[in-house]
C-alpha positions in Angstrom: -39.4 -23.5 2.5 -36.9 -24.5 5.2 -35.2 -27.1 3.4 -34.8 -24.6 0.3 -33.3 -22.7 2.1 -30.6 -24.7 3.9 -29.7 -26.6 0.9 -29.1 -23.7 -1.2 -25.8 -22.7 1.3 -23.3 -24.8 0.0 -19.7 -23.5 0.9 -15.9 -24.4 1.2 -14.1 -22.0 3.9 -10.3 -20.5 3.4 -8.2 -17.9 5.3 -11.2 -15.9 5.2 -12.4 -15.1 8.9 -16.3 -14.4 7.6 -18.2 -15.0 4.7 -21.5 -13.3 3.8 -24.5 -14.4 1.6 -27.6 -13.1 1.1 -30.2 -15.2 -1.3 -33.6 -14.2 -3.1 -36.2 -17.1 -3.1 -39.1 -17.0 -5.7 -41.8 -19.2 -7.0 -43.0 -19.3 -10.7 -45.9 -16.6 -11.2 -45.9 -15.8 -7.6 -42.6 -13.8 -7.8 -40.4 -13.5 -4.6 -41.4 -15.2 -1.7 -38.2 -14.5 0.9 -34.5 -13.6 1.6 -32.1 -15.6 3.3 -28.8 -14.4 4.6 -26.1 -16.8 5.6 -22.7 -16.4 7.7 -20.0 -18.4 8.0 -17.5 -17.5 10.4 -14.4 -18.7 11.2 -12.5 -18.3 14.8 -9.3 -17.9 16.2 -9.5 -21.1 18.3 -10.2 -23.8 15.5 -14.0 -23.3 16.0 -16.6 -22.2 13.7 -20.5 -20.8 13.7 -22.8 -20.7 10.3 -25.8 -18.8 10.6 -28.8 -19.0 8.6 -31.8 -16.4 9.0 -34.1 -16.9 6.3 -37.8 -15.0 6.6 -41.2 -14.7 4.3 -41.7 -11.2 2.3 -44.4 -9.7 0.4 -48.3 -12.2 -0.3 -45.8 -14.9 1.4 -45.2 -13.2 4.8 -49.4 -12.2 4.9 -50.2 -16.0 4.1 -47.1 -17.7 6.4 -48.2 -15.5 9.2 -44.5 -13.5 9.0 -43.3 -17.2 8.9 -39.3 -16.9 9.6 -36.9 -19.5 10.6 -33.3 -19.6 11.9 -30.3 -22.2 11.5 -27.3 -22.4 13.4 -24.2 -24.8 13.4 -21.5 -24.8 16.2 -18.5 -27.0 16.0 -15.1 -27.1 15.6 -12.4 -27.5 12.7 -10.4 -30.2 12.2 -8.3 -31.3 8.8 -10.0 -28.2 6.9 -13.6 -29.5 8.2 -16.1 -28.3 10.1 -17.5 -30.9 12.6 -19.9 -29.8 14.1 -20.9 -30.1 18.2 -24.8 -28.4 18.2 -27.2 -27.9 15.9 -30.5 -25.6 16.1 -33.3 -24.9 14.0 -35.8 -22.4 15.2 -39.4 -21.7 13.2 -41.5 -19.0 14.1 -44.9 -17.4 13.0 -47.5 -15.3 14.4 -49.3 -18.4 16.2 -46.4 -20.7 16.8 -42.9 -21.1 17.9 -40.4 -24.0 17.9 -37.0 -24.9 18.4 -34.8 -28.0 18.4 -31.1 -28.6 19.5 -29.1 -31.4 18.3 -26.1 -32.2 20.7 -23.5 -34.6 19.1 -21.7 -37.0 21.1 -19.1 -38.4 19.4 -18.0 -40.8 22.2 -21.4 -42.4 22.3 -22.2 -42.2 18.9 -25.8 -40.2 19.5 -27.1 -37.7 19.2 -29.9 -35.7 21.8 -32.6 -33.4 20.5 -34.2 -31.0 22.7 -37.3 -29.5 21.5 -39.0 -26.8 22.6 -42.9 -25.8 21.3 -44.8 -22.5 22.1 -48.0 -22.1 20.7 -51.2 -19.9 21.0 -54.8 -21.5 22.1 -57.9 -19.6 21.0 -61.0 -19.7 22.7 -63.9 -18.0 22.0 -66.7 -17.2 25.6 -70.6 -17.1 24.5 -70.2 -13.7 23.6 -68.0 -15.0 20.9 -65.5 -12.9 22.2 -61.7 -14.3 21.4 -58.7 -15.1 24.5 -55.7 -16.6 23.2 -53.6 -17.9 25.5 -49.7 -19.8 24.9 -49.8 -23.0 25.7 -45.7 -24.5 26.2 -43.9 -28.1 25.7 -40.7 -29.4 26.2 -39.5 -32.7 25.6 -35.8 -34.9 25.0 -35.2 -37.6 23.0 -32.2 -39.7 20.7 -32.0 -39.3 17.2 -32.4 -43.1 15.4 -29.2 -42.8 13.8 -26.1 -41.0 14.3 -24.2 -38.4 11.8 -20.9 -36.5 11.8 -22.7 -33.7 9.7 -25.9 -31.6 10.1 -27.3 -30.0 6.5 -24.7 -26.7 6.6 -21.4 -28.3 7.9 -22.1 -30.5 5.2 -22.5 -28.7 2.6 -20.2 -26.2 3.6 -17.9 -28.6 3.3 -19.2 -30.4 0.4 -16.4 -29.4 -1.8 -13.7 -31.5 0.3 -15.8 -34.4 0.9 -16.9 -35.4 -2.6 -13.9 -37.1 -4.6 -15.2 -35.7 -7.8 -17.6 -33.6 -9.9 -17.4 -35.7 -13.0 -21.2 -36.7 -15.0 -22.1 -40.5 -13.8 -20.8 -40.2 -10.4 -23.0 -40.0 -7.0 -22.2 -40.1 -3.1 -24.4 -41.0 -0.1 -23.8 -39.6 3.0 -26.1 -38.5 6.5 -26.6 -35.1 7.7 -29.4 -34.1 10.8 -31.6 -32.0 8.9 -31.9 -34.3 6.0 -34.4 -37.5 6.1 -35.9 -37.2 9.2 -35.8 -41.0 9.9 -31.9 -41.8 8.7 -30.4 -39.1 8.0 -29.7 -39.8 4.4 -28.5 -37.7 1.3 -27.2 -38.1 -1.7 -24.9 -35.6 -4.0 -25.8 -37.0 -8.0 -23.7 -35.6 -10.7 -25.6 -37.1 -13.8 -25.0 -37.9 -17.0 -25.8 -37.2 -20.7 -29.9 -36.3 -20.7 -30.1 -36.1 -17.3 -27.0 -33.8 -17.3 -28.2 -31.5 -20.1 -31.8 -30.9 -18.3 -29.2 -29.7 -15.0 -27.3 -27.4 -17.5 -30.4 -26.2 -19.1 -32.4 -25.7 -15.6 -29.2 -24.0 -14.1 -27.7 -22.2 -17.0 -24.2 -22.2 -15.7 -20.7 -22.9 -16.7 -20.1 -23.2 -12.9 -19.8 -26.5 -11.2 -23.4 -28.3 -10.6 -25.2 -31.3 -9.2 -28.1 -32.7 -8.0 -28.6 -33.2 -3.8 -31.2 -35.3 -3.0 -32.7 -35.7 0.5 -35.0 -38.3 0.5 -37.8 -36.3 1.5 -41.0 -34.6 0.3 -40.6 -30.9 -0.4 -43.6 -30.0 -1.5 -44.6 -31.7 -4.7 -41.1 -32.9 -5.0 -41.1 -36.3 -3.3 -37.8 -37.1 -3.4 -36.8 -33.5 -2.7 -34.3 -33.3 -5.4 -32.7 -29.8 -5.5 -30.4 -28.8 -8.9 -27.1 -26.5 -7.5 -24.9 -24.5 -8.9 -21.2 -23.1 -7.5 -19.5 -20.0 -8.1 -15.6 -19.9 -8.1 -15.3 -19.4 -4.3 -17.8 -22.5 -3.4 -20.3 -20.9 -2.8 -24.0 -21.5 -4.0 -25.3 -19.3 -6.9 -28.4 -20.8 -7.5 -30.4 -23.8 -6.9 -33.8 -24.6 -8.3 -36.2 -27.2 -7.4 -38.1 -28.3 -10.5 -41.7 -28.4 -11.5 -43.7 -27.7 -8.0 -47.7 -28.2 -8.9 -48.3 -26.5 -11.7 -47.0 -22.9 -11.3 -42.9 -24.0 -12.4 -39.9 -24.2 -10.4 -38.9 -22.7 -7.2 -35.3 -20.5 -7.5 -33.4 -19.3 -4.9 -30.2 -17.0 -6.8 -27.8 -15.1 -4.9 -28.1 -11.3 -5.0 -24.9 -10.7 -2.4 -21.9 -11.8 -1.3 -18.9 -10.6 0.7 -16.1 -11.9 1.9 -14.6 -10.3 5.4 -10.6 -11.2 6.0 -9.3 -11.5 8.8 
């Protein structure tokens, strides 16, 4: 689900100090499998901070083990975009824990991940009597590429970046948090048959397109996600097509607020 539910946050910023989002995922016949809520706000010293919390409810929390996972993106603002400095993504469930920081350096061109892994051993004595135990790791390394986005400063910025919404056109660009081995992402805006199954899928006068990451989301191999924007940038749906056999997975926006400063 993490990928879902990062891609589905696509925003432009104003004057606005804080914006608020809160999202409804569901799958086919299984009905509602989480909530996300997003935050993007915006500080008085040129900086920024997006936060993502997005956790499992109902059959989906008992069979993820209360699965939930956190975002975050720290950076600052310059020419109306949000560069980012640190990025962290933090999963946890009931038998496992794990976070990883993405520090940019922009004068070296890399970027260092620090990872972080907490997980529970079970053991079980003759008496077949259970001990769990947590077992920790830590370990540092370079990306293999570099990028001047992660997934949300991208795409909270996505409406700056690309030239134009117009069927037939298509940009590629990296993000950490898309394809884990380069990075790489493309924004599609097709055309003619293509571009009616999008209308159809999204049902939207709104402005749409296809982001594909280049990496398996469950059935999807190519995890291609369809997106739709309100007025204010913001993503009102996206939907990623035909997973197995049980239809699409849908994650529609049920709030939003905007806080001014």
């Amino acid at each position: 689900m993490n990928k879902i539910i990062i891609l589905i946050f696509l925003s432009i910023f104003s004057y606005a100090k804080t914006f608020e989002a809160t999202y409804k995922i569901s799958y086919g016949i299984f009905g509602e499998l989480g909530l996300a809520k997003t935050s993007l706000e915006i500080l008085p010293n040129n900086t920024y901070k997006i936060k993502v919390h997005a956790y499992a409810t109902g059959i989906a929390k008992f069979l993820s083990s209360n699965k939930e996972e956190f975002y975050e993106s720290q950076g600052v603002i310059k020419n109306n975009l949000l560069i980012p400095n640190k990025y962290i993504t933090i999963t946890n469930n009931d038998y496992k824990k794990r976070k990883k920081t993405y520090l940019f350096d922009y004068k070296k061109e890399q970027i260092l991940v620090e990872k972080y892994e907490k997980k529970v051993n079970i053991k079980y004595d003759e008496n077949l009597k259970k001990k769990e135990s947590w077992e920790t790791s830590e370990s540092k390394e370079f990306t293999n590429f570099f990028a001047t986005n992660d997934l949300l400063s991208l795409f909270f910025n996505i409406t700056k970046v690309v030239p134009s919404f117009e069927q037939g056109n298509s940009y590629a660009f990296k993000a950490i948090g898309a394809n884990k081995d380069n990075g790489k992402l493309d924004i599609i805006i097709p055309k003619n048959k293509a571009y009616k199954e999008l209308q159809e899928t999204l049902n939207t006068k709104n402005k749409k397109f296809i982001v594909a990451i280049h990496q398996k989301i469950f059935s999807s191999s190519n995890g291609e996600l369809f997106i739709s924007l309100n007025k204010e940038g913001f993503c009102d749906k996206a939907v990623l097509k035909d997973v197995l056999i049980f239809g699409d997975i849908k994650g529609e926006m049920i709030k939003f607020k905007i806080n001014k400063g």
